[in-house]
Residue, then its C-alpha position, 0 to 999 in steps of 0.5 A: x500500500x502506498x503512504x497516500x492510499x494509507x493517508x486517505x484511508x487515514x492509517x497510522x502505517x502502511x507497508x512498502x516491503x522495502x527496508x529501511x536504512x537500517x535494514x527493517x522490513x516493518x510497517x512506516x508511519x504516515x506521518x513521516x515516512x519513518x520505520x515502526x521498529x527504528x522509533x521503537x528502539x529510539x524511544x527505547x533508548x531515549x527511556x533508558x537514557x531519560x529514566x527519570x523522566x520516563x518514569x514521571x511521564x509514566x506516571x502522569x499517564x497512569x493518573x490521567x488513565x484512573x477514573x474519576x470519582x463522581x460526586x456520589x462516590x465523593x459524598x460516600x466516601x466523606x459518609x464512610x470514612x472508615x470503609x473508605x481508610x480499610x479499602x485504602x488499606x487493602x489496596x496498598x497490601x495488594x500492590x505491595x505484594x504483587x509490586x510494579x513494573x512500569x513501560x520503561x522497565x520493560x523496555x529497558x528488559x526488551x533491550x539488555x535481551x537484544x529484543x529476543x526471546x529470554x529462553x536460550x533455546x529459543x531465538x524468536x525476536x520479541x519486535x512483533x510480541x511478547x509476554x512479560x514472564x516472572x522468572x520466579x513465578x508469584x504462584x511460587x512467591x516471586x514478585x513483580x520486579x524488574x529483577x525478576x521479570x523477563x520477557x519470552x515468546x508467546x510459545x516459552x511463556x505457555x510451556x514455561x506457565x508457573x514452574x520453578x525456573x530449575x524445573x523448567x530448564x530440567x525440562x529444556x534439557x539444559x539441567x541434569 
């Protein structure tokens, strides 16, 4: 498809075929003619080399994503406010255990992987999809943290599901 025929159809990207300066054969943005992957890993390496104000734009973003109380939950609320304290409670506990990960953290994951799958057996490129993995499942007491996340193809991930990381290359065959 031609960036015209996209641009009057009103797509973000359209396809040529052809590759780009650095070799990609990815879709093109309407806009400005640029390769999909190429901005990917330029705002990637933007977020590592900005990783504070990666981090407040996250953030900015996730506030303007919650949804707003309306005037009836507000009056409750000020009604109720030891139901209001308790949920406040549960909440926090419930983010403390399962811990956080934001885009950047993830991007920065994708990149120390060379955008491949984290399996060493496996040599799928991440650019097209991922599934963001916990080395040490929760299920087994592993937490959401950049140390203990990685990212694998569709395929690992499903094999992989919730066994102990010894278990699991025991079953690739790269443990005894």
């Amino acid at each position: 498809m031609s960036r015209l025929d996209a641009k009057k159809l009103g797509l973000k990207h359209y396809y040529t075929g052809l590759e780009c300066k650095r070799g990609h054969t990815e879709k093109r943005y309407v806009s400005d003619k640029g390769c999909v992957a190429c901005k990917e890993m330029q705002t990637a390496k933007w977020r590592i080399e900005n990783i504070d104000r990666a981090r407040e734009l996250e953030r900015q973003s996730a506030l303007r994503r919650q949804p707003k109380r309306s005037a009836y939950q507000k009056e409750w609320a000020k009604r109720n406010p030891e139901y209001t304290k308790l949920n406040d409670k549960v909440q926090a506990a419930k983010r403390r255990a399962s811990g956080y990960i934001s885009k950047s953290d993830i991007i920065s994951i994708l990149a120390r992987q060379k955008w491949l799958c984290a399996e060493p057996t496996c040599t799928k490129s991440l650019k097209q999809g991922y599934h963001l993995d916990h080395v040490m499942p929760i299920a087994l007491g592993g937490l959401t943290s950049k140390q203990n996340c990685q990212c694998l193809c569709q395929n690992c991930n499903q094999t992989k599901s919730k066994k102990h990381p010894v278990d699991f290359a025991r079953q690739k065959g790269r443990l005894l």
